[in-house]
C-alpha positions as a Markdown table, in Angstrom:
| # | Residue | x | y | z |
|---|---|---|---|---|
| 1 | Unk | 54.9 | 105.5 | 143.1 |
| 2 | Unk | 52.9 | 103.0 | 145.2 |
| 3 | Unk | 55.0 | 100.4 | 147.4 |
| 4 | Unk | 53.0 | 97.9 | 145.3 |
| 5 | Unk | 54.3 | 98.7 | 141.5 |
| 6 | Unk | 58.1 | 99.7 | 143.6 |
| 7 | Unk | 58.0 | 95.8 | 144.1 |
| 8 | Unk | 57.1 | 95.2 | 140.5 |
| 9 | Unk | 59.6 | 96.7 | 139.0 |
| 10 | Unk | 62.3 | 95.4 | 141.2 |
| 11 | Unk | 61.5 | 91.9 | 140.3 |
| 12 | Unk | 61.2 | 92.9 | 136.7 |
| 13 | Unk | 64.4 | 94.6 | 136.8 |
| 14 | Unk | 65.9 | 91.5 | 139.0 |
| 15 | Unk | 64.1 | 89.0 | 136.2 |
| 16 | Unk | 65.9 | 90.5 | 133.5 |
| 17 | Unk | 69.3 | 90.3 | 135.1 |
| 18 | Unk | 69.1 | 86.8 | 136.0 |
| 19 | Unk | 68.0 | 85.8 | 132.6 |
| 20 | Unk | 71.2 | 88.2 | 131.3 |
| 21 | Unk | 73.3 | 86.0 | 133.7 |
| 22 | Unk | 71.6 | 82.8 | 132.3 |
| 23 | Unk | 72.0 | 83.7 | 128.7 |
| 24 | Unk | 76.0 | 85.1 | 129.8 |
| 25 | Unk | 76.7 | 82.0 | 131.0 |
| 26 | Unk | 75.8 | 80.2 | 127.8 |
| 27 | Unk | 77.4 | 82.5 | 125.7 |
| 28 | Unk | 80.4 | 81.5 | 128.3 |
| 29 | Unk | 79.5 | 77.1 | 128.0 |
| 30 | Unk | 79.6 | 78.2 | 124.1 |
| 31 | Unk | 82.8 | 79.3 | 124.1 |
| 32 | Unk | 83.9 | 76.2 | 125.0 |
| 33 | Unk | 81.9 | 74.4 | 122.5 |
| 34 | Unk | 81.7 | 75.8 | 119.2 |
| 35 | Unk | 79.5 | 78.6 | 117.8 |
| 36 | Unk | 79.6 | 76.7 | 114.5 |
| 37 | Unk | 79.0 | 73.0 | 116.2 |
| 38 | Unk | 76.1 | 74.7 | 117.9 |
| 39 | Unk | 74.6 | 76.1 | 114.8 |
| 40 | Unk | 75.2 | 73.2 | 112.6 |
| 41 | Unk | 73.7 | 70.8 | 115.7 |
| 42 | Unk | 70.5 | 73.3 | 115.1 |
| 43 | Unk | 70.7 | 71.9 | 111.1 |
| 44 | Unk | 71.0 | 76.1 | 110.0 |
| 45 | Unk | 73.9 | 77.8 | 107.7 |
| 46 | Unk | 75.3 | 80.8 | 108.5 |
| 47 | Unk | 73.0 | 82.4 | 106.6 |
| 48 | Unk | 70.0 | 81.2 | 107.6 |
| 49 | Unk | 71.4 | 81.8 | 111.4 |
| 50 | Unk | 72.0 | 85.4 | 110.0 |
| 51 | Unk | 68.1 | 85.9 | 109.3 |
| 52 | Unk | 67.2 | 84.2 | 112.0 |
| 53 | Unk | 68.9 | 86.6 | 114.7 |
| 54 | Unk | 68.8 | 89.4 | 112.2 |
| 55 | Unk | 72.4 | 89.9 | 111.7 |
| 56 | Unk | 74.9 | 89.4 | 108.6 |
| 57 | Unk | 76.1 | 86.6 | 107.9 |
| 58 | Unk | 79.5 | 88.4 | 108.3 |
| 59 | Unk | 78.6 | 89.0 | 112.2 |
| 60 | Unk | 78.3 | 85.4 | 112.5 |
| 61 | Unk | 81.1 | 84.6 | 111.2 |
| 62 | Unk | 82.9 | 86.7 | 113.3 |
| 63 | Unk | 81.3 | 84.7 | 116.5 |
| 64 | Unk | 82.5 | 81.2 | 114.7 |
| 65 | Unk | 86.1 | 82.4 | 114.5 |
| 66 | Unk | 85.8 | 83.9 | 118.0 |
| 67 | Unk | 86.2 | 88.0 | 116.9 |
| 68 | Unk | 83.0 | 89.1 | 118.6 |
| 69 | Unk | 80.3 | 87.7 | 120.8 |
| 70 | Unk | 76.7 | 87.8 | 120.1 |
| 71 | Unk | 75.0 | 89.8 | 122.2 |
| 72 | Unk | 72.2 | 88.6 | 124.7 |
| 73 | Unk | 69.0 | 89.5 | 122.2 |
| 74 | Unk | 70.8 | 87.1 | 119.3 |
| 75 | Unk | 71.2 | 84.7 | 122.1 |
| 76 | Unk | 67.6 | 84.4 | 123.1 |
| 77 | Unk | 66.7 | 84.1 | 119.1 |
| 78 | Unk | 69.1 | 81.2 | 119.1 |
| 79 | Unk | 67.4 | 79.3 | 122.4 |
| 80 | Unk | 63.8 | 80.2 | 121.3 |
| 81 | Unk | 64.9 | 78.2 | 117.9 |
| 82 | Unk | 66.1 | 75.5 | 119.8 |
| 83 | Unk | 62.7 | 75.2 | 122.2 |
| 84 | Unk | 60.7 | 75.2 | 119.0 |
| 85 | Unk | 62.2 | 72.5 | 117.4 |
């Protein structure tokens, strides 16, 4: 592998975990605020938050009542709804 593409793919690799940290520490200013005040701020129901992130609207409501945490892919479907609208 050429020096060149070596540094590509460390600052791929080192892009992706900064944006995991990013998206972790959301998930962590979340916590503190509400799964279901953020969702309802975004003006979705659970299960319209369920299709968006495809997940069941049983997963979701485990995040509201703080059973699991989404993971960092339903995350970035939850910002990418918020920088649309």
């Amino acid at each position: 592998m050429s020096d060149r593409k070596g540094k590509q793919i460390k600052h791929l690799s080192l892009r992706g975990i900064e944006e995991a940290t990013r998206l972790r520490r959301l998930l962590d200013e979340l916590d503190a605020f509400s799964l279901k005040e953020f969702r309802q701020s975004l003006g979705l129901s659970q299960e319209k938050l369920a299709a968006l992130v495809k997940r069941s609207v049983r997963t979701v409501t485990r995040w509201e009542h703080k059973k699991m945490q989404p993971r960092i892919t339903s995350l970035r479907k939850m910002i990418d709804k918020i920088l649309q609208d």
